[in-house]
Z-matrix of the N, CA and C atoms (Angstrom, degrees):
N
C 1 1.461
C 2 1.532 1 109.70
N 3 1.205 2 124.13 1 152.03
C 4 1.503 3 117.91 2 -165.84
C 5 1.858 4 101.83 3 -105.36
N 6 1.119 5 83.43 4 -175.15
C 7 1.477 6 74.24 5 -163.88
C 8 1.492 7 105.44 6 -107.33
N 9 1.023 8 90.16 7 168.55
C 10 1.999 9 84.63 8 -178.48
C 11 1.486 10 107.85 9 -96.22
N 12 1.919 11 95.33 10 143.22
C 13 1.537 12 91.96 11 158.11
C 14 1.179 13 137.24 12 -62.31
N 15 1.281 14 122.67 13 179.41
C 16 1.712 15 125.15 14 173.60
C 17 0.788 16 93.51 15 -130.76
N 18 1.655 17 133.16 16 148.81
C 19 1.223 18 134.99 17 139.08
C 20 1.437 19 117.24 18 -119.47
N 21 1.231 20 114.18 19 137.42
C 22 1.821 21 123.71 20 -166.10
C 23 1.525 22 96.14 21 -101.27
N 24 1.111 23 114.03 22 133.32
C 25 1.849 24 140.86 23 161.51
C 26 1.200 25 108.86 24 -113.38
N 27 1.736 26 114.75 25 96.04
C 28 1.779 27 105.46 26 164.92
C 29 1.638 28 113.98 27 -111.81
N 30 0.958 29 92.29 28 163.41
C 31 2.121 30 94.26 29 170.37
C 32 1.165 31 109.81 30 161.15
N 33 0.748 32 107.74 31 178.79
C 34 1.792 33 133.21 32 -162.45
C 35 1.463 34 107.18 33 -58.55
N 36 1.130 35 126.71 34 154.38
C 37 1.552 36 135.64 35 -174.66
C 38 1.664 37 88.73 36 -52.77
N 39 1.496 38 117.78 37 135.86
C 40 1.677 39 115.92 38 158.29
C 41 1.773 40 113.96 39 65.80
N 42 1.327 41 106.55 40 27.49
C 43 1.457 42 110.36 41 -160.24
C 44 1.899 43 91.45 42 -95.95
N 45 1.364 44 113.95 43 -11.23
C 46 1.256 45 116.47 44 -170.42
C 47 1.655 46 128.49 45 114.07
N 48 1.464 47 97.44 46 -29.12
C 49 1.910 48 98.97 47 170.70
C 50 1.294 49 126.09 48 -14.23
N 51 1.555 50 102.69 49 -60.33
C 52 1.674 51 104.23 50 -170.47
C 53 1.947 52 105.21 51 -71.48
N 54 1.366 53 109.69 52 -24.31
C 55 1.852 54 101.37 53 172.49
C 56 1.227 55 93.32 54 -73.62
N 57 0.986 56 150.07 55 -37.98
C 58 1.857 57 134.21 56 -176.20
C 59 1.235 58 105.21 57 -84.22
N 60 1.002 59 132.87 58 -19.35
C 61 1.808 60 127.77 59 170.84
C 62 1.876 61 104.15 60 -69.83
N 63 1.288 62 96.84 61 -62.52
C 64 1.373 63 86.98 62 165.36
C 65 1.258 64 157.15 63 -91.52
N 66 1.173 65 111.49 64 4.45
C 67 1.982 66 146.08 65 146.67
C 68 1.574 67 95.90 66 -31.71
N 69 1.637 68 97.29 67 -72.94
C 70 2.007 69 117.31 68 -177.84
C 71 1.181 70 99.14 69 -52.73
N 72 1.296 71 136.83 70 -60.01
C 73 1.820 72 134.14 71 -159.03
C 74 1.748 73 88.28 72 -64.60
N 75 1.412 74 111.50 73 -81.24
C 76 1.646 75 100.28 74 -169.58
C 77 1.298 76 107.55 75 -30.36
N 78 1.351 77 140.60 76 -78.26
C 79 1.109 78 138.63 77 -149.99
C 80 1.626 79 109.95 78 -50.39
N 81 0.960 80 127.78 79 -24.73
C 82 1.404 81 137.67 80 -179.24
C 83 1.842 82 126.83 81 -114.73
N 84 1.559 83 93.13 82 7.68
C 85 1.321 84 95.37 83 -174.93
C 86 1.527 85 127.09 84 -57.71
N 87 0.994 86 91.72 85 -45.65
C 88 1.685 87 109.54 86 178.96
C 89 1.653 88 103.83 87 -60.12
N 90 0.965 89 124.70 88 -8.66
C 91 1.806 90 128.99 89 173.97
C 92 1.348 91 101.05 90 -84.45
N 93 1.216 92 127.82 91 -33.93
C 94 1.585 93 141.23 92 -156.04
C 95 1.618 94 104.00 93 25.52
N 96 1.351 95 106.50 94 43.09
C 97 1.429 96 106.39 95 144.96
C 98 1.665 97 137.60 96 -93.80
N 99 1.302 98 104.41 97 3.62
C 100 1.751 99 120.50 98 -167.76
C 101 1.241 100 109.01 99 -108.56
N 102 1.364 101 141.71 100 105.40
C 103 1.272 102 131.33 101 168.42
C 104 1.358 103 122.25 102 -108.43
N 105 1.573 104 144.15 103 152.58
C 106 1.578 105 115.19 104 -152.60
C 107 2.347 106 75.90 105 -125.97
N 108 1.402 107 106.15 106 155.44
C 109 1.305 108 107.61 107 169.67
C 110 1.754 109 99.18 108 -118.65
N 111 0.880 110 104.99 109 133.87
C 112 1.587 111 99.17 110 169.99
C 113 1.911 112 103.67 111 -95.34
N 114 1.816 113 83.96 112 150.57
C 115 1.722 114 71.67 113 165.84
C 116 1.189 115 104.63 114 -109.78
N 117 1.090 116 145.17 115 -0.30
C 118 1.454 117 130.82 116 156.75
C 119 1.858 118 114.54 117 -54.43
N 120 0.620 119 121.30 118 -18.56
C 121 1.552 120 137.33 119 -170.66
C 122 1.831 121 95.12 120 -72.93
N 123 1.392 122 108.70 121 -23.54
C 124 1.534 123 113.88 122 177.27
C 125 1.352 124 132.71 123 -110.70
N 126 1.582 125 88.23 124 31.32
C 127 1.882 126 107.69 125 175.47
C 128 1.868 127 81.48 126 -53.48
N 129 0.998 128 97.65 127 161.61
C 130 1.618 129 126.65 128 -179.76
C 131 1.589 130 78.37 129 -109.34
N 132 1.913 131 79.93 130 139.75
C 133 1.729 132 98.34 131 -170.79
C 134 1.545 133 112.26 132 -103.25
N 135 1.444 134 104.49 133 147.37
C 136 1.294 135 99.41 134 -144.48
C 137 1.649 136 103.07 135 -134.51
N 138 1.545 137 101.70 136 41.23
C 139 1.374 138 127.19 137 171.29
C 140 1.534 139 125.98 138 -10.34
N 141 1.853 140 86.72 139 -64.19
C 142 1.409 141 125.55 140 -174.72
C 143 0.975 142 128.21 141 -84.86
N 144 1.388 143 131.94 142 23.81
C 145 1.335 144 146.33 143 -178.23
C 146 1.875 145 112.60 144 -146.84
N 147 1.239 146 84.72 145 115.56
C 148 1.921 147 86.53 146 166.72
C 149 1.140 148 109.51 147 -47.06
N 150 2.071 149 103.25 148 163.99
C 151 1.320 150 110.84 149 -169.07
C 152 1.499 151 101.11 150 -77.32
N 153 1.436 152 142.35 151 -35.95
C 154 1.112 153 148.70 152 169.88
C 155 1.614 154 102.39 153 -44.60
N 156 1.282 155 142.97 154 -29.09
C 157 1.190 156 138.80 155 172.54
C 158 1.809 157 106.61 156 -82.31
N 159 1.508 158 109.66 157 -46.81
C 160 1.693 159 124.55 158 -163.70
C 161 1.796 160 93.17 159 -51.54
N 162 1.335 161 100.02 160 -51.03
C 163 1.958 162 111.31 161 -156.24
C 164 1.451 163 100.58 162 -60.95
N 165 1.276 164 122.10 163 -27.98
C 166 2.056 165 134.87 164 -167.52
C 167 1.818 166 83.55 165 -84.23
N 168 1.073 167 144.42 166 -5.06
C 169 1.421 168 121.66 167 176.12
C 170 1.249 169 116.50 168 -75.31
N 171 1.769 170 125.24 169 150.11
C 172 1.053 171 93.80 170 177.19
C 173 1.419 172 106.27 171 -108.98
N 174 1.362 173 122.48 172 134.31
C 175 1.487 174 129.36 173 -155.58
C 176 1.530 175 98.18 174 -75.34
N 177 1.341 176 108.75 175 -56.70
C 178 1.557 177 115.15 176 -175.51
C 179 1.247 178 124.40 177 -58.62
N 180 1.726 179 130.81 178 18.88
C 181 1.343 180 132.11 179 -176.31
C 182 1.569 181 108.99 180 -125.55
N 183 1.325 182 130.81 181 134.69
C 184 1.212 183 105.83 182 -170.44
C 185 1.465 184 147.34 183 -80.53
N 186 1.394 185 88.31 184 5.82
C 187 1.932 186 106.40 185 149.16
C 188 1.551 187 122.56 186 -49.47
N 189 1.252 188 99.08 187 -19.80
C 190 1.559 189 89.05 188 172.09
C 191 1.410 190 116.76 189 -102.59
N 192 1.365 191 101.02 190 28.78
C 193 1.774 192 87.11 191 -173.82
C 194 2.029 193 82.94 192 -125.90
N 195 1.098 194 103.40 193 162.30
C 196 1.564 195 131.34 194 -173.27
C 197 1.541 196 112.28 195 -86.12
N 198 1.692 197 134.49 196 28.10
C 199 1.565 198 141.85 197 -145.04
C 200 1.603 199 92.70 198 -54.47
N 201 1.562 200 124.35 199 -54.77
C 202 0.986 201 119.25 200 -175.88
C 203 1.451 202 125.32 201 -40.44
N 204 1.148 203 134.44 202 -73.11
C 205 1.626 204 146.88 203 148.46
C 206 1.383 205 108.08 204 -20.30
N 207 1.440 206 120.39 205 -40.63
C 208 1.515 207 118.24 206 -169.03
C 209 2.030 208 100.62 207 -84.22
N 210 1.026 209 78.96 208 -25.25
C 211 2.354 210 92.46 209 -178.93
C 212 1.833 211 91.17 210 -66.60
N 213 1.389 212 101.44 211 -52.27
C 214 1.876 213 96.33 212 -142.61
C 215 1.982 214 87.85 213 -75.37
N 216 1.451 215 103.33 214 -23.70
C 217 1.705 216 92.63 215 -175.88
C 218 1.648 217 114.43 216 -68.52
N 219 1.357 218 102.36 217 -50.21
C 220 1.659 219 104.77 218 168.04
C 221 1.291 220 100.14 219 -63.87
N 222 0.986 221 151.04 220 -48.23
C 223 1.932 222 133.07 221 -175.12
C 224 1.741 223 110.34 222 -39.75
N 225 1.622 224 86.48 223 -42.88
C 226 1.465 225 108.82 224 -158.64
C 227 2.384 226 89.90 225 -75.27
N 228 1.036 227 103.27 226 -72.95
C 229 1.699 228 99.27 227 159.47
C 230 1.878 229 115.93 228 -14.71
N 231 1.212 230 86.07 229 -79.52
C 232 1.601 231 96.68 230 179.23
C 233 1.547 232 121.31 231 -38.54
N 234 1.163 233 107.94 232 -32.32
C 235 1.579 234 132.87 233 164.87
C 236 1.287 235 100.10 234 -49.05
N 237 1.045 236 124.62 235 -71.39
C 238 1.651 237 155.86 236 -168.55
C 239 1.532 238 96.36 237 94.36
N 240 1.627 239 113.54 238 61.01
C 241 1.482 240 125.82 239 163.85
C 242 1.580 241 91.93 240 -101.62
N 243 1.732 242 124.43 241 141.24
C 244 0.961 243 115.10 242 149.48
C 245 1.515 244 140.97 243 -55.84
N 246 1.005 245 108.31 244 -157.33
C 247 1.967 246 90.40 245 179.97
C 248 1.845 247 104.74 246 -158.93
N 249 1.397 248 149.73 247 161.17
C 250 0.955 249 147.13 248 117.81
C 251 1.652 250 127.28 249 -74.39
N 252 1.557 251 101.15 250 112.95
C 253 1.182 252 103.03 251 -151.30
C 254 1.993 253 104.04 252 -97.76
N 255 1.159 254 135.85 253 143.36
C 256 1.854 255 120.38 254 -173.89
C 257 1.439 256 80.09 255 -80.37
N 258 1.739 257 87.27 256 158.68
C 259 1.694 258 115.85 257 173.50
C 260 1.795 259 84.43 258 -105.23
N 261 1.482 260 104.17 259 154.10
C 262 1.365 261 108.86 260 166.91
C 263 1.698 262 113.67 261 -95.94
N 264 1.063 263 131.29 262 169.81
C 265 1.676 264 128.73 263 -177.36
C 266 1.461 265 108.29 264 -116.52
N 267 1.380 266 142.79 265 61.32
C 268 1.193 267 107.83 266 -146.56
C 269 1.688 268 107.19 267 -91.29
N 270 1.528 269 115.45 268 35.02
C 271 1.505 270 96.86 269 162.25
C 272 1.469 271 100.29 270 -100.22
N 273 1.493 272 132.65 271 -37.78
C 274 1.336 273 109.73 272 161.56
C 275 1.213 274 137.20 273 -94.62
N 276 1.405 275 114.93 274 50.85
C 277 1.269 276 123.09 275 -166.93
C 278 1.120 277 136.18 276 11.96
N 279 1.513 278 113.16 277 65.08
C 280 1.480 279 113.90 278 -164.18
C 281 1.597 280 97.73 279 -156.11
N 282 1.480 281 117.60 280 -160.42
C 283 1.755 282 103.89 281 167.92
C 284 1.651 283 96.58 282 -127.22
N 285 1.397 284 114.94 283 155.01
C 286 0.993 285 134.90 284 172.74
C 287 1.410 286 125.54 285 -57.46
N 288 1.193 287 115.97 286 127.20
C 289 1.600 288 125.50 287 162.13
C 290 1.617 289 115.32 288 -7.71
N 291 1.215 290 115.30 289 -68.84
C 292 1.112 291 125.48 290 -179.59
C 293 1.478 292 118.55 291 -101.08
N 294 1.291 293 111.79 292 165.11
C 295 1.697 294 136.16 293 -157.46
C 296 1.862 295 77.14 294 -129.61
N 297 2.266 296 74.45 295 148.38
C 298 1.753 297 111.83 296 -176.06
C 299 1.931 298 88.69 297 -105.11
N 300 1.500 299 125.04 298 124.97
C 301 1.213 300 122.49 299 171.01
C 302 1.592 301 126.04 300 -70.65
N 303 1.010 302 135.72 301 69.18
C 304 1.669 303 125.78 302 -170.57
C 305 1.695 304 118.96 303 -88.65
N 306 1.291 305 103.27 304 150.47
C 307 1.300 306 131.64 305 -144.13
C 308 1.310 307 126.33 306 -115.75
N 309 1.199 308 123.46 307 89.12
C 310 1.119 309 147.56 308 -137.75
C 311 1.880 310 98.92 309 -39.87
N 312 1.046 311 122.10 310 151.11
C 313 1.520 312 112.96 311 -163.07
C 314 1.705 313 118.38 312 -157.13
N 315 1.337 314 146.73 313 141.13
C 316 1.070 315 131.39 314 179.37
C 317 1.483 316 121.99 315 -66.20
N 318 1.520 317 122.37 316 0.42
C 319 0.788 318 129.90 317 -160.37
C 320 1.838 319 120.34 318 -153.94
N 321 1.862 320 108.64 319 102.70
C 322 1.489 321 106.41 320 -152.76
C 323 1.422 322 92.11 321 -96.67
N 324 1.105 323 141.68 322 115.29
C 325 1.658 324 135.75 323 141.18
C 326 1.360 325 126.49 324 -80.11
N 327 1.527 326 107.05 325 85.30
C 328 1.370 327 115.75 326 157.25
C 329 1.479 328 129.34 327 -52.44
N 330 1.146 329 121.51 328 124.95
C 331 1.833 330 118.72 329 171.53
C 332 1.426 331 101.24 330 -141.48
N 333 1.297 332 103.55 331 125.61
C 334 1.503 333 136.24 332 162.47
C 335 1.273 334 148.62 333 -170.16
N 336 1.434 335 131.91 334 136.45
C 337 1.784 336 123.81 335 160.64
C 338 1.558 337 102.73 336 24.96
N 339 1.486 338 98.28 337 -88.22
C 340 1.631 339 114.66 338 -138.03
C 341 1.669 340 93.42 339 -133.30
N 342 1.604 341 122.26 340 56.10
C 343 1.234 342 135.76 341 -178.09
C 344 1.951 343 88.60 342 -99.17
N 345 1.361 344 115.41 343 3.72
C 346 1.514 345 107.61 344 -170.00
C 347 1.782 346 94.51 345 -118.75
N 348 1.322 347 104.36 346 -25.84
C 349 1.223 348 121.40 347 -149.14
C 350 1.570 349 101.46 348 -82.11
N 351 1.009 350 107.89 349 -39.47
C 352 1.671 351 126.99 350 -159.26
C 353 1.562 352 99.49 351 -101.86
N 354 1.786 353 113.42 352 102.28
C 355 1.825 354 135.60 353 -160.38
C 356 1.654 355 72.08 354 -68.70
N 357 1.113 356 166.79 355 -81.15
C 358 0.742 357 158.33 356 -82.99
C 359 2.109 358 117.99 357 -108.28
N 360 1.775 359 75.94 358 -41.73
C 361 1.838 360 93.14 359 171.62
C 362 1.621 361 106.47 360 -89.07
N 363 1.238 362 104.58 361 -13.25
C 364 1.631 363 132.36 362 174.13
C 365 1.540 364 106.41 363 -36.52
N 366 1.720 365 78.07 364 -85.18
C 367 1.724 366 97.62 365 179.38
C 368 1.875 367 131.03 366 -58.20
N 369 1.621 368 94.25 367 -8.91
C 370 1.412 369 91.81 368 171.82
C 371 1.609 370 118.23 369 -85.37
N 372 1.249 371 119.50 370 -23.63
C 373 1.119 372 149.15 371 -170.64
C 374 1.917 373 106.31 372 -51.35
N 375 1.090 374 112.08 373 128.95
C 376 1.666 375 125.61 374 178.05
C 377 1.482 376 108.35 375 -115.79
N 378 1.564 377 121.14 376 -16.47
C 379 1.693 378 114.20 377 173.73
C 380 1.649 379 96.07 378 -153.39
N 381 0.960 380 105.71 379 91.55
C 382 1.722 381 92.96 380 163.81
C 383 1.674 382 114.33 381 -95.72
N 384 1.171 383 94.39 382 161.03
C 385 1.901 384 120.33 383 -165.69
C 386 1.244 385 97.09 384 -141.85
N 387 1.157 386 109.74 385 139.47
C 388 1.380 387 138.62 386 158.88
C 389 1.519 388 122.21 387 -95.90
N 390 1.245 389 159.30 388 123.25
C 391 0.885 390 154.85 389 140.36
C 392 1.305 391 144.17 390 -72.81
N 393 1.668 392 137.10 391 95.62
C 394 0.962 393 132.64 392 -131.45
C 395 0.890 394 99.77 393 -136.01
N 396 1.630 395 121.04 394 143.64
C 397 1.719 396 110.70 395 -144.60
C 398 1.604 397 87.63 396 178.35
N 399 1.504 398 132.24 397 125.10
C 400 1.527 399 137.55 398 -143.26
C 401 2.060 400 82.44 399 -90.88
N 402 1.282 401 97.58 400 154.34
C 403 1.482 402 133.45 401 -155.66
C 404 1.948 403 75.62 402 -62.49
N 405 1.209 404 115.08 403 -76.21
C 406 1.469 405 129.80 404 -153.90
C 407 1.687 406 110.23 405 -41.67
N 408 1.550 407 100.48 406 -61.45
C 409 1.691 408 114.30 407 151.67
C 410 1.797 409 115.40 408 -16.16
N 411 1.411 410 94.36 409 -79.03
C 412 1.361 411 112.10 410 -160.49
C 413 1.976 412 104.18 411 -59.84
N 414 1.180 413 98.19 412 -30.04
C 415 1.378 414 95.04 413 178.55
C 416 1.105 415 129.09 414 -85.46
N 417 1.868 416 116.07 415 -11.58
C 418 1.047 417 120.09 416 170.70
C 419 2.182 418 127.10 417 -83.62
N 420 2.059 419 83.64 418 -24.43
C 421 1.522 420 77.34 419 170.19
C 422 1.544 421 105.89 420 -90.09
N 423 0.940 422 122.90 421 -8.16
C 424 1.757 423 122.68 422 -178.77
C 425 1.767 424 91.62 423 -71.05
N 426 0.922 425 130.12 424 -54.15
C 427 1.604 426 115.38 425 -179.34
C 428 1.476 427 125.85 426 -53.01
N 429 1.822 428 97.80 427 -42.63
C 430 1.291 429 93.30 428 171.91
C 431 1.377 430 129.05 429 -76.01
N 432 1.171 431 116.33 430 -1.80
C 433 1.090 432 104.30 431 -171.94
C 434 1.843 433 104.53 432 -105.21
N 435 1.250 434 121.07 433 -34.82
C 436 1.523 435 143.22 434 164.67
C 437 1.641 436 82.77 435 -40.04
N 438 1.094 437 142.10 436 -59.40
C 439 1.309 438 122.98 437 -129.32
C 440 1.668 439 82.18 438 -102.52
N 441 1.213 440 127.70 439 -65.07
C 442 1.531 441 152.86 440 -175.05
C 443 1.682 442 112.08 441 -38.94
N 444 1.293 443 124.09 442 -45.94
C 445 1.254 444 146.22 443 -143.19
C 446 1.621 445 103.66 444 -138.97
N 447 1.364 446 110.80 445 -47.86
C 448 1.358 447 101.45 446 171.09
C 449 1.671 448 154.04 447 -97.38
N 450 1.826 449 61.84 448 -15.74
C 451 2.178 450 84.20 449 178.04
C 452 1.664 451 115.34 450 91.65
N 453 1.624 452 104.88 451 10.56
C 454 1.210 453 97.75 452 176.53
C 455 1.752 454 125.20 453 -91.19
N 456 1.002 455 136.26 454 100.35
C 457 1.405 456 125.57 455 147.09
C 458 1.863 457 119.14 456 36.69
N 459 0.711 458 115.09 457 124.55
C 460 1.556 459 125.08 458 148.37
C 461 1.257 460 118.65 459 -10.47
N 462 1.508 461 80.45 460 -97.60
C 463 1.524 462 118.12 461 -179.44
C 464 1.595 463 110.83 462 -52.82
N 465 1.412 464 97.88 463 -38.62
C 466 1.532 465 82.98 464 -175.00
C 467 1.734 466 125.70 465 -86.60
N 468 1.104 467 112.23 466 -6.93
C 469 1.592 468 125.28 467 165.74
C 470 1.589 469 113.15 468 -70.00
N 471 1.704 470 105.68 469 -37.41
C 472 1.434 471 90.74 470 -172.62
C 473 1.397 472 100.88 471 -88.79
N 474 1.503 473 131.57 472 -23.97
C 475 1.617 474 106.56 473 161.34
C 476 1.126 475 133.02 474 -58.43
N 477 1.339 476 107.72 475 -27.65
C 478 1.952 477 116.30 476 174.63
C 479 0.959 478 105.20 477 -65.36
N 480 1.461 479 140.42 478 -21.56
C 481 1.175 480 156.53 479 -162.39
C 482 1.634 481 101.55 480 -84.79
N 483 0.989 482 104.27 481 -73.89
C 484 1.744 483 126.22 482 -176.53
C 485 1.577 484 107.35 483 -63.50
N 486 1.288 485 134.45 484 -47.46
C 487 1.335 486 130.02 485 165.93
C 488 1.704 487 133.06 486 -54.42
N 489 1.681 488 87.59 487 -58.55
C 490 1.800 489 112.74 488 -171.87
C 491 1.336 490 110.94 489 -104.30
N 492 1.225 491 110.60 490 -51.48
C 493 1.874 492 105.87 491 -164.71
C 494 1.428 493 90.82 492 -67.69
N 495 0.898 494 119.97 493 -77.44
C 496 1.581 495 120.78 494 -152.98
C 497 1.913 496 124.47 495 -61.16
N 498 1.365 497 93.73 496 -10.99
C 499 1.591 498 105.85 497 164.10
C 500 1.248 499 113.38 498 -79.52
N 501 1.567 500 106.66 499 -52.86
C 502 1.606 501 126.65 500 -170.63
C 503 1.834 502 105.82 501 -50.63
N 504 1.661 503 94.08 502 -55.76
C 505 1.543 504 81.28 503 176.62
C 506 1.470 505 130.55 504 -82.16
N 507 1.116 506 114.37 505 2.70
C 508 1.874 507 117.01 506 164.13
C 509 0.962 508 86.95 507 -52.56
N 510 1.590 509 109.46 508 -78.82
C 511 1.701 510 125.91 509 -159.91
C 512 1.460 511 129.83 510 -34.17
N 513 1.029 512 96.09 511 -59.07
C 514 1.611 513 117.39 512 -173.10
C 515 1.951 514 116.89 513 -99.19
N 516 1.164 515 95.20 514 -49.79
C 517 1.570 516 92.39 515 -171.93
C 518 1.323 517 118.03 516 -109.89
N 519 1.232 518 137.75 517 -18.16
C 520 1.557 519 133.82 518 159.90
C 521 1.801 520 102.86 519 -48.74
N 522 1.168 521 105.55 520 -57.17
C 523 2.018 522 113.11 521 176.07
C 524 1.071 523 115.43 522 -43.10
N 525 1.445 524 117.84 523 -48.31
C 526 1.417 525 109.40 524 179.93
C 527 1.779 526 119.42 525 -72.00
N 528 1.323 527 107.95 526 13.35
C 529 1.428 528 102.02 527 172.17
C 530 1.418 529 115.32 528 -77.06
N 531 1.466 530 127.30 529 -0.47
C 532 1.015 531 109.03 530 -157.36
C 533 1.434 532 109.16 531 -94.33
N 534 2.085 533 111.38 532 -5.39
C 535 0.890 534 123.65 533 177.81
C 536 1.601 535 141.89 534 -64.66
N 537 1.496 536 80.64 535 -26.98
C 538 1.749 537 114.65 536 170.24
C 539 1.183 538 126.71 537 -8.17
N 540 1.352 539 162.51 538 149.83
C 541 1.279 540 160.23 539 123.53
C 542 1.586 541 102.22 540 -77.97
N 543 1.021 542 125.22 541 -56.76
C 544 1.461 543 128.66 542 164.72
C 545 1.662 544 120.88 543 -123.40
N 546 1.172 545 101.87 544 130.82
C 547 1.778 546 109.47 545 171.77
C 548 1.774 547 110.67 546 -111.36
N 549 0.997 548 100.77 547 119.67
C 550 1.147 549 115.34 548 -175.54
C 551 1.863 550 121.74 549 -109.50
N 552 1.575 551 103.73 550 110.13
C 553 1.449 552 116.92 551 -176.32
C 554 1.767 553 113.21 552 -50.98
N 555 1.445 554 116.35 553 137.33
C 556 1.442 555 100.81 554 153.72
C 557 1.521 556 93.70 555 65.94
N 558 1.407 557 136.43 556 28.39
C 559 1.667 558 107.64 557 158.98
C 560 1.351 559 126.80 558 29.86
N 561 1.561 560 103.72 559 -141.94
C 562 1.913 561 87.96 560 -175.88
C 563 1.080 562 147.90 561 -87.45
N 564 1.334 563 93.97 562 52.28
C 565 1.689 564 112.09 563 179.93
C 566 1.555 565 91.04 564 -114.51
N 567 0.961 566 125.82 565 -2.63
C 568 1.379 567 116.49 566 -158.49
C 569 1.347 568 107.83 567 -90.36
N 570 1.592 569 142.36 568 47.52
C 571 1.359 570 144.46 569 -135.65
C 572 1.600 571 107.43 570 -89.06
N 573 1.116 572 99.35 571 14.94
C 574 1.707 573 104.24 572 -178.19
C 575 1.682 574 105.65 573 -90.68
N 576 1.518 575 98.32 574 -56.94
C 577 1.242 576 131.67 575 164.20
C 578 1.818 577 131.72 576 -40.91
N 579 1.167 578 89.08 577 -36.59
C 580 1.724 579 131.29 578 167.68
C 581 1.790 580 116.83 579 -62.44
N 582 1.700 581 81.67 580 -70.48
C 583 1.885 582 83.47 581 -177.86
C 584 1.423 583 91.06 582 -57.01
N 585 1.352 584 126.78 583 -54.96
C 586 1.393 585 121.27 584 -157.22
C 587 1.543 586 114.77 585 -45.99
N 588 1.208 587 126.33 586 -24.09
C 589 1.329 588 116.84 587 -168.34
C 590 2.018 589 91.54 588 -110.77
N 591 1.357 590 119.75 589 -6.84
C 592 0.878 591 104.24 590 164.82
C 593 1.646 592 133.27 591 -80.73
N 594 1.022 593 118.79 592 -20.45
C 595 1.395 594 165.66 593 -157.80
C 596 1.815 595 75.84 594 -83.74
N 597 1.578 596 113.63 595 -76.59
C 598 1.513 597 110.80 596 -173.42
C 599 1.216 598 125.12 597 -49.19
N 600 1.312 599 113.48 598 -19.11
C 601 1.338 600 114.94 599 -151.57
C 602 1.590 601 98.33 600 -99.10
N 603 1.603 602 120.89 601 -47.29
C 604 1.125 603 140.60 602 177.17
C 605 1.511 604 105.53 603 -56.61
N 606 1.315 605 131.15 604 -36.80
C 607 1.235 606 126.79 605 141.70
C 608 1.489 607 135.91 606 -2.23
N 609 1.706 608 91.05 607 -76.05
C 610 1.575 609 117.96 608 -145.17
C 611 1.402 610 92.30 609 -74.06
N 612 1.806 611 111.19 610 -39.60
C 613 1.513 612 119.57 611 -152.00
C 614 2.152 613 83.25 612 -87.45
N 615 0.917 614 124.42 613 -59.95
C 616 1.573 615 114.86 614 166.33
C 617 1.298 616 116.19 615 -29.34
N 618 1.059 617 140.40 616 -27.98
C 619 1.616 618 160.89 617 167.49
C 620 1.675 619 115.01 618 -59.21
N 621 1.275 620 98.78 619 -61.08
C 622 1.521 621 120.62 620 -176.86
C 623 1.354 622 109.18 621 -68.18
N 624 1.556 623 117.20 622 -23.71
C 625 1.277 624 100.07 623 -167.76
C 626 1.482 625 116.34 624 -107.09
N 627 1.366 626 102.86 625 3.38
C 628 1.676 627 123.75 626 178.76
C 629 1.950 628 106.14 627 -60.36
């Protein structure tokens, strides 16, 4: 059995990844060959710590994400073993009770932070993308949606903002663009950019089924 591709989506907090992760899944759902992993889904769970301890993390660095667990599940994918995958919680910053089951598939869509960043999720990678999407943008749907969707505060998005996000991604995730196979302007508006990787994908799974 062959193995499935991956394709990696990284960028900036709100840069659009998750609308192009799932643009690709709809378009192919009915194949149920496409499955998308988030890496936010691999906040490291944080059971054991009050929320007064949970809120001082800093989300945007990649100490807070779980790479190990996120390696052995795609190993375990790559297998074409299914997997139980954690949901993240992000009003109590922690992960949920229960696990999402995913299904082994010709087709892996990774999206995350530091899916460019991390040599390791790097090297598994068969199409990486960048998503590139101007600072001002990104900060304006990251509020709305923090505040709208998540229950966060005002005030407290634009300090997370001003402290963590916006250091974190100099640091860490603007660099990893250079890894790119494709960078793509404007996220999911970018429908040029879009067919193009749809076009690949419809391919691979036409491939598989020969």
């Amino acid at each position: 059995m062959k193995r499935p591709i991956i394709i990696g989506i990284a960028g900036g907090s709100a840069s659009g990844k998750t609308s192009i992760a799932r643009t690709l899944y709809d378009t192919f759902e009915k194949t149920n060959s496409v499955v998308i992993i988030k890496e936010d889904d691999y906040y490291k769970n944080q059971d054991h710590l009050t929320m007064e301890e949970r809120v001082k993390t800093n989300y945007d660095h990649p100490f807070a994400f779980d790479h190990e667990l996120m390696m052995q599940q795609l190993g375990a994918l790559i297998k074409r073993q299914d997997i139980e995958k954690p949901i993240y919680d992000y009003v109590n910053h922690t992960r949920f009770k229960k696990t999402e089951h995913v299904h082994a598939s010709d087709v892996i869509i990774l999206e995350g932070l530091f899916v460019l960043d991390n040599k390791d999720l790097r090297d598994l990678l068969d199409i990486k993308v960048f998503v590139d999407t101007p600072s001002d943008v990104r900060f304006i749907r990251r509020l709305l949606r923090d505040v709208n969707e998540r229950k966060r505060t005002l005030d407290s998005v634009v300090e997370q903002y001003l402290t963590t996000v916006r250091v974190m991604h100099e640091q860490f995730i603007e660099p990893s663009k250079k890894y790119a196979d494709l960078i793509i302007p404007e996220g999911g508006k970018n429908y040029v950019a879009i067919d193009l990787l749809v076009t690949k994908i419809g391919s691979i799974i036409s491939q598989n089924m020969l």
